[in-house]
N, C-alpha and C positions, 0 to 999 in steps of 0.2 A: 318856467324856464324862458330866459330872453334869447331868442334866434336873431336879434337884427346888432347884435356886437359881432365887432371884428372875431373871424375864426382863422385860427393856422393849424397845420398839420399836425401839430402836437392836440390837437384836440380831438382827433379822427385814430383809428386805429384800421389797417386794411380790413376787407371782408375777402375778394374775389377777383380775379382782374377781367376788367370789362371785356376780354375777348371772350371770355367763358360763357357769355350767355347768360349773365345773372341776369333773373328779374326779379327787381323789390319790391314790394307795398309801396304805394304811393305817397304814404305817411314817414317812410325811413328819410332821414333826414341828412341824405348822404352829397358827397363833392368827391368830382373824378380828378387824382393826380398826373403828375406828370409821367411816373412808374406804370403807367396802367392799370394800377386798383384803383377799384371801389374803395372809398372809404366810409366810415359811418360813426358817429358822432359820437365821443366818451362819455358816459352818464357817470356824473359824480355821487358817490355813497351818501352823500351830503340829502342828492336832491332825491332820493330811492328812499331813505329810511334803512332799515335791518334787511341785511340779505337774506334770501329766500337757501330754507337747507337743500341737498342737494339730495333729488329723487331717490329713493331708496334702489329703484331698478337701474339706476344711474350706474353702477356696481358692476349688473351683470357684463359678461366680456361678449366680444364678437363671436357668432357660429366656430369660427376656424380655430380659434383660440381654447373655446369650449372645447372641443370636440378633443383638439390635443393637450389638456389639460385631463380629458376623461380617459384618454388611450395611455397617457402616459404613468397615471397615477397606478391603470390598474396591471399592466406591465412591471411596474414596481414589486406592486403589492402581490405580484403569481410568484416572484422569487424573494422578495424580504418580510412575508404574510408572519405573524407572531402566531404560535401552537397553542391556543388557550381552550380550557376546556368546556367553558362556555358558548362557543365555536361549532360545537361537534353534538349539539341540539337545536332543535325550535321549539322545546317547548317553553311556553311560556310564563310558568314559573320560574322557570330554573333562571330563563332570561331576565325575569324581574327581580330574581335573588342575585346574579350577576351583576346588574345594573347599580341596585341600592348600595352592595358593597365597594362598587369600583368608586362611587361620592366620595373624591376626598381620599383616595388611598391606594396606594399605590400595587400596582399589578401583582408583583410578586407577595405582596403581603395576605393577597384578596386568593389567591387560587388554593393553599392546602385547606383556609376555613369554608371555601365554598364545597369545597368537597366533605369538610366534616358538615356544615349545616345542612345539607340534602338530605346526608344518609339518617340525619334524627330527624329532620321532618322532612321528606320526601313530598311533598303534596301540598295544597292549598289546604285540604281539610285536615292536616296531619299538623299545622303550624297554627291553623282556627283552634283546634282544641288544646294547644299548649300553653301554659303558663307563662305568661309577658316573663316572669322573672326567670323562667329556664330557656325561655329564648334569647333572654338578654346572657346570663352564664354561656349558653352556647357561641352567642357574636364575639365574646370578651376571645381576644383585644384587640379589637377592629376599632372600638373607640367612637364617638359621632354617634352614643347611645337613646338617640331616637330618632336615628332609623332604625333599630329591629323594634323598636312600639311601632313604627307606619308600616312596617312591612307584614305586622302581626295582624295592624287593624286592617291593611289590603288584603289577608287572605279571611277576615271574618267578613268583610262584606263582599268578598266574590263568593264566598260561600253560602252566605245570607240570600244577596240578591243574582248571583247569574251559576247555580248550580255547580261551583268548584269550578268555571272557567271564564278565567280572562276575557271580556271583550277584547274587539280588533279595531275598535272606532274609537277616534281621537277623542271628541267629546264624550265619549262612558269614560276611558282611562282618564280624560282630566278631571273627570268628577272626584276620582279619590283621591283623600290628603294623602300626599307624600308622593302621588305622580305626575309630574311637572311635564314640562311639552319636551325638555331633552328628553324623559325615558320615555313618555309614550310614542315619540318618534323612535326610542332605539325597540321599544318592543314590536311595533307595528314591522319596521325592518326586520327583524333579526327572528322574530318569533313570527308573523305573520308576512312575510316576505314583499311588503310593500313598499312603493317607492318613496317613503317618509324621510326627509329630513330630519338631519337631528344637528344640535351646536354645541357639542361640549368642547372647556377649554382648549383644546389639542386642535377640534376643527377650527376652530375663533383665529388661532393663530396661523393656521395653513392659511384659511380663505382671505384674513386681513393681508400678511404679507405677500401674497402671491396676486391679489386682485386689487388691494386697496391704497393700504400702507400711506395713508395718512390720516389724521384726526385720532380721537380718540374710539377705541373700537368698541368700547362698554356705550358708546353713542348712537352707536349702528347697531344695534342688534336686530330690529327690525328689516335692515339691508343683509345682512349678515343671512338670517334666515330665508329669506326670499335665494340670494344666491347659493347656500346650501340644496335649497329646491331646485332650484335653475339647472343646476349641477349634475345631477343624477343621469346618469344613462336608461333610459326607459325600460324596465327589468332587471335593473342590473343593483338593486339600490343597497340587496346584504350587503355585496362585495366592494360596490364605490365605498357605504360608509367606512365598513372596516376599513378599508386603506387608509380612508381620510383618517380615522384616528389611529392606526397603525404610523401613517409616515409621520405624522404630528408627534408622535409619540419617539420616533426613533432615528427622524431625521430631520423633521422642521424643527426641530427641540427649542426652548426657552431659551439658553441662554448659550449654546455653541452648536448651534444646526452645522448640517456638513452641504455646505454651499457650490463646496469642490464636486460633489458627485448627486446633487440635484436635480432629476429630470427635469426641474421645471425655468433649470436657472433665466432659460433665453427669452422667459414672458413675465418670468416673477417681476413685481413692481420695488421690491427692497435687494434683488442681489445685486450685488456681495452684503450683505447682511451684517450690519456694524453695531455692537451692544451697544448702547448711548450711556454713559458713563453718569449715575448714579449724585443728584445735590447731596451737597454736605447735610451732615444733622445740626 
C-alpha cells in the first residue's frame, strides 16, 4: 500500500476523539481532524484478501444482558412450564426414550406412545432382549423407523458394556450410534443433572433471533453451542434448558412468535420479528 498519495477524509473513518486519551501503536496510521477524532485509515477488501469469520465467542452478550436473559427466561418458564411426563423422572432411560422419540415429532404425538413403550419394555435390559421387530410394532406410528433399531442397539450395548446403566460422560454417550451431542447434552441435563448444553431446533431459533439475527444460522453452529454453554445459570441447567425449548416451542415459534408479550423483546436482536416473505418456485 502507497502512503505518500494524497489522502482526504473519506479515506479515514473516526476511532476516538483525542480528548479521550487514546493512545495508538505507533504503526496506526492515523490524521487528527478538525472535529476532534482520531481518525484511522480505511483498509480496502481489495488490499485484505477474504474477510476473517467472525469469532465464534463473538455471540456471547454482555454480564448484564446475560444475567437478564437467564432471570427472565426462567420467570417465564415457573408460570408457562409445559406438564410433560418425561419431566417428572431422571431416569435415564426413560430420558433417552423421551429424547429418541421427540426427533422429528411432534409433542403430543410422542406422550400416550411413550407411555405404551415403557410399560412393555420398562428397562435397558427389558428392550436388549426384545425383538428389533416387536420394538419396531411397538414404535408404529411414530414413523423415522430407525430409531427404535438405535434405541434397541443403545440398550444392548449399555447392557453389554456398562451393566444396564447409562453413562453420564459425554464422550461414553457419544460413543454410541444414534447419540449425537443434542441428546447426550439433554441426557447429561435432565437425567444426570448437569450443566450441559444442548441445541435442538427450538433452542437454534431462541438463541439466533435473540443474540444473533444475522447470517445464516446452520453457519454458526459452532457459535451457537458455545452460547448455549455460555448461557446456563450454574446449577440451574434442567430448568434453563427446559425453558429454552419450552419458550421456543410456544412462543419464539417458527413462523408467528408472540413478540407482543416477549420477556425478551427490549434486547432481542430481530423484534418485532418480520416472517421474510418466501421466492417464487
Amino acid at each position: 500500500m502507497l502512503f505518500d498519495q494524497a489522502l482526504t477524509s473519506h479515506d479515514y473513518i473516526p476511532v476516538q476523539r483525542v480528548s479521550d486519551g487514546l493512545i495508538l501503536p505507533q504503526a496506526l496510521h492515523t490524521m487528527p481532524l478538525e472535529n476532534g477524532y482520531l481518525m484511522t485509515r480505511r483498509v480496502s477488501r481489495k488490499t485484505t484478501g477474504r474477510r476473517k469469520k467472525p469469532s465464534p465467542r463473538g455471540f456471547i452478550p454482555m454480564p448484564s444482558v446475560k444475567r437478564r436473559f437467564q432471570q427472565r427466561l426462567l420467570a417465564w418458564y415457573a408460570k408457562h412450564r409445559r406438564d410433560l411426563p418425561w419431566r417428572k423422572t431422571s431416569d435415564p432411560y426413560h430420558i433417552l426414550v423421551s429424547e429418541v422419540m421427540l426427533q422429528q415429532t411432534q409433542v403430543d404425538r410422542v406422550v400416550p406412545k411413550y407411555h405404551e413403550f415403557l410399560e412393555r419394555y420398562p428397562s435397558f435390559e427389558d428392550l436388549a432382549d426384545a425383538r428389533i421387530k416387536d420394538v419396531k410394532k411397538t414404535w408404529y406410528p411414530l414413523g423415522y423407523n430407525i430409531r427404535p433399531e438405535r434405541l434397541h442397539g443403545i440398550a444392548c450395548e449399555t447392557v453389554a458394556r456398562y451393566g444396564g446403566k447409562l453413562p453420564c460422560e459425554e464422550e461414553e454417550l457419544l460413543s454410541f450410534k444414534g447419540i449425537g451431542r443434542y441428546t447426550a447434552g439433554a441426557i447429561r441435563s435432565f437425567a444426570f443433572n448437569e450443566d450441559a448444553p444442548i441445541l435442538d431446533t427450538n433452542v437454534v431459533r431462541v438463541l439466533y433471533r435473540v443474540f444473533m439475527a444475522k447470517g445464516d444460522p446452520k453457519t454458526h453452529k459452532s457459535a451457537m453451542w458455545l452460547l448455549s454453554e455460555a448461557l446456563i445459570p450454574r446449577g440451574k441447567g434442567y430448568d434453563f434448558n427446559q425453558a429454552l425449548m419450552d419458550f421456543g416451542a410456544t412462543c419464539c415459534t417458527a413462523r408467528n412468535p408472540d413478540c407482543a408479550h416477549c420477556p425478551m423483546k427490549s434486547f432481542c436482536k430481530t423484534y418485532p420479528f418480520e416472517l421474510k416473505p418466501q421466492g417464487r418456485s
